[in-house]
C-alpha positions as CSV (number, residue, x, y, z in Angstrom):
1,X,158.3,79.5,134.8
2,X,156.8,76.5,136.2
3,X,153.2,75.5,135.1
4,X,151.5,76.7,138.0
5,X,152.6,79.7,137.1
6,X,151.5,79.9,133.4
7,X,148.2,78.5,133.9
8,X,148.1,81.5,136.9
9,X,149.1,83.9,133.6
10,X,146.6,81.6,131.1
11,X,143.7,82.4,133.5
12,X,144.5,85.6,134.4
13,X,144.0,86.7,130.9
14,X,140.7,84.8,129.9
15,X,139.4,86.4,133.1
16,X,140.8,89.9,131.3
17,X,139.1,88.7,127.5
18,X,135.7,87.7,129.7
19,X,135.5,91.0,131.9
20,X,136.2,93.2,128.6
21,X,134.0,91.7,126.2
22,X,131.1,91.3,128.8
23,X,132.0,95.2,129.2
24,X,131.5,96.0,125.9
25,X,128.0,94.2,125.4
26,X,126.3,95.0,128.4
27,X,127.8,99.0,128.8
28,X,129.0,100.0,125.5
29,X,127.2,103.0,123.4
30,X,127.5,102.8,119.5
31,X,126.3,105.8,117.7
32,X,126.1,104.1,114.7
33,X,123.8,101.6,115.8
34,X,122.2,104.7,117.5
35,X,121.4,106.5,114.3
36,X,119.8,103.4,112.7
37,X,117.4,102.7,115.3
38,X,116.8,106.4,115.2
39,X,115.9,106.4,111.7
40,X,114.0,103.3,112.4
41,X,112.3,104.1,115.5
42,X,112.0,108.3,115.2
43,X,112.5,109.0,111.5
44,X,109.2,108.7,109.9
45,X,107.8,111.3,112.5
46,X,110.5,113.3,114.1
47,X,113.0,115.7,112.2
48,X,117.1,114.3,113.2
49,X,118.6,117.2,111.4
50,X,118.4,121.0,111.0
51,X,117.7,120.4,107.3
52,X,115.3,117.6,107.3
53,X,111.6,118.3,106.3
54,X,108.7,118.9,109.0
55,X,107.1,116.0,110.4
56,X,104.1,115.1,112.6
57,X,106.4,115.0,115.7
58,X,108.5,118.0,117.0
59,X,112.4,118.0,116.0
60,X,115.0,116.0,117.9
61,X,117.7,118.0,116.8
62,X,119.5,119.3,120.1
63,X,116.6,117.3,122.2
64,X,119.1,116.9,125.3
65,X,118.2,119.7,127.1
66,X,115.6,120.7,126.0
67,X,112.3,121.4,128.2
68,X,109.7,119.0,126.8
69,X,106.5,121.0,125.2
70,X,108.9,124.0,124.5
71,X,110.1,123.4,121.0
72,X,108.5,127.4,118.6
73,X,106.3,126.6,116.0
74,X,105.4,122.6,117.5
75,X,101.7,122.6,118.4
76,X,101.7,120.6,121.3
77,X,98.6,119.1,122.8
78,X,96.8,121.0,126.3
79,X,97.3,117.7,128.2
80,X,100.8,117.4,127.2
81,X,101.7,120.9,127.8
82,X,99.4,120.6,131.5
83,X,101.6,117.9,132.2
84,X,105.1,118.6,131.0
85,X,104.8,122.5,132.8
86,X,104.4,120.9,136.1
87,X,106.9,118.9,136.4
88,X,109.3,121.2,134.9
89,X,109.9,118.4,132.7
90,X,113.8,118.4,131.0
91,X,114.9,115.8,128.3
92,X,118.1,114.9,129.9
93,X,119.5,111.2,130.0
94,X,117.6,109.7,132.4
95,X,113.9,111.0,131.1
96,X,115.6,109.9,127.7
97,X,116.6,106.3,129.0
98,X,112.6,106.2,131.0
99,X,110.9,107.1,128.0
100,X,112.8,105.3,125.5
101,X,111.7,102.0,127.1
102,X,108.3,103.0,127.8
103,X,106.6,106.7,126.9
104,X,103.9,105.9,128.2
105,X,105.2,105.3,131.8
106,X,107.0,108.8,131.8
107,X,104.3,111.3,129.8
108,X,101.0,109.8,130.2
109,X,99.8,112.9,127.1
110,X,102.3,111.7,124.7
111,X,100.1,111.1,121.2
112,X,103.3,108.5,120.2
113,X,101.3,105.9,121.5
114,X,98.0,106.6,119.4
115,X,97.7,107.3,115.8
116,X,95.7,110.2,116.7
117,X,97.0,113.8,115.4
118,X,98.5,112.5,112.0
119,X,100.9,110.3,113.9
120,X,101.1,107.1,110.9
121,X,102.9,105.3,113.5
122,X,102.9,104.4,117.2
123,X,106.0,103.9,119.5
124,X,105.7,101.7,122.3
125,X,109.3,101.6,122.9
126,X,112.4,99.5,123.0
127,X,112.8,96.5,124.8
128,X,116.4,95.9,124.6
129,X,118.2,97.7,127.2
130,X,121.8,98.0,124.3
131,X,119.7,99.2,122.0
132,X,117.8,101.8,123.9
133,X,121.4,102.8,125.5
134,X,122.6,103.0,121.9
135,X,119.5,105.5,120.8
136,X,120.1,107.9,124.1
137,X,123.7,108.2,123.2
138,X,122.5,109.2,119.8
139,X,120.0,111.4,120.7
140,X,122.2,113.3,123.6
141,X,124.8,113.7,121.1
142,X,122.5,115.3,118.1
143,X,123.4,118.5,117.3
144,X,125.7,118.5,120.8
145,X,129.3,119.1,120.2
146,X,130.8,115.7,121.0
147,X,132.3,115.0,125.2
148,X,135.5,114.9,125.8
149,X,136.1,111.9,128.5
């Protein structure tokens, strides 16, 4: 092998390194960061699991799904329930992704941007786009039987 040749191989392989790792930080999901930032970001007002205790906001245990405003026993607000009927409104990944970044862009009657109705906290949503990809992946997965690729 001539050193054309190995710097052709050298190359090729820094160019296979670059591609990959670039992959995994601009498309990767991690649940486990996913969970955190749910915790962080949902936790203190939303239920994550079948045997958490009530909070202000309705469950997101098996969100994905789900038609928004039609969770028994959640008293959701006239203007949110006006506006989510509708639209027929579905929490599937792209509403998840939309609102994620910004609630208030996708349900104009969401209280998660006041601290009206007992909400202690508001939620303007997440900036980074990892991050936000990390918490959809969470949330499509909760209480979802894992895909198979």
């Amino acid at each position: 092998m001539n050193n054309a040749q190995i710097n052709f191989v050298v190359v090729g392989a820094l160019l296979c390194v670059v591609t990959v790792g670039a992959w995994w930080m601009f498309f990767r999901t991690d649940l486990i960061v996913g969970e955190q930032l749910a915790l962080n970001y949902c936790g203190s007002c939303h239920a994550l699991r079948p045997g958490d205790p009530p909070r202000s906001g309705p469950t997101l245990w098996r969100v994905a799904g789900r038609r928004a405003g039609g969770l028994k026993g959640y008293d959701y607000s006239p203007a949110f329930r006006l506006q989510v009927s509708e639209a027929g409104f579905i929490w599937d990944r792209p509403r998840l992704e939309a609102f994620i970044e910004n609630p208030q862009s996708v349900l104009q009657a969401t209280n998660m941007t006041q601290t009206s109705k007992g909400h202690p906290l508001t939620f303007d949503g997440v900036n980074d786009r990892r991050f936000r990809n990390d918490l959809t992946a969470f949330l499509l997965q909760l209480g979802h039987p894992p895909q198979t690729p």
